[in-house]
N, C-alpha and C positions, 0 to 999 in steps of 0.2 A: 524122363517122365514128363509126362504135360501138366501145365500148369493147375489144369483143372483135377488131374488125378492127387496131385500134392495136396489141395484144398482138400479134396475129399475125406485123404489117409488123415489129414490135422481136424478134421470133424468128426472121424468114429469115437473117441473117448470119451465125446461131450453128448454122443448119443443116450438116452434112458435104456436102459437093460429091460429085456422082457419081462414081463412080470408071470411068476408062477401061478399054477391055474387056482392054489387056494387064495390067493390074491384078488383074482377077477370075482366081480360081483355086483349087481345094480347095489344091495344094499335095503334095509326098512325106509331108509325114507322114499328112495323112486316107488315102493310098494306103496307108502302110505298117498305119494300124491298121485301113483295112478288110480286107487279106490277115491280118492276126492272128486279127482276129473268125472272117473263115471258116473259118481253121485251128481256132481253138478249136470252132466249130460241127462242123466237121468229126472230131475229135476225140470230143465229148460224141456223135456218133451211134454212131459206132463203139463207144461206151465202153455205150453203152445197150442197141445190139445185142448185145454181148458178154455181160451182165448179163440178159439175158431170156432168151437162149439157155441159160445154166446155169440159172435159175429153172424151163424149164421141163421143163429136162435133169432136176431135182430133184423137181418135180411130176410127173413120170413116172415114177420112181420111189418115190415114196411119203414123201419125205423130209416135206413138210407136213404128215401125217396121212390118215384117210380119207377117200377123194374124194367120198362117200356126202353128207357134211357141210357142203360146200362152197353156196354158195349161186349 
């Protein structure tokens, strides 16, 4: 046998065993932090619409300067 096969055969025991399928599972917390994530996602849209909207409230206005200038 090759030396590399011999390694191999001395490392299957210390592999982890597969785990049965009532085992697998994200779990409540991956649940609770993916409702957070979209909450925050959903948040920062809202918070960006809000912010362009007065930007452009403000640019209609003239609060920028002249619109002549703008590129």
């Amino acid at each position: 046998m090759s030396t590399m096969a011999v390694a191999l055969t001395a490392l299957v025991p210390l592999a982890d065993k597969v785990p049965s399928e009532d085992e697998i599972g994200a779990g409540w917390v991956y649940f609770v932090l993916f409702v957070l994530l979209a909450a925050a996602v959903t948040f920062l849209g809202f918070s960006l619409t809000k912010h362009l909207r007065k930007a452009r409230a403000n640019a209609e206005r003239g609060v920028f300067g002249d619109e002549h200038h703008a590129s």
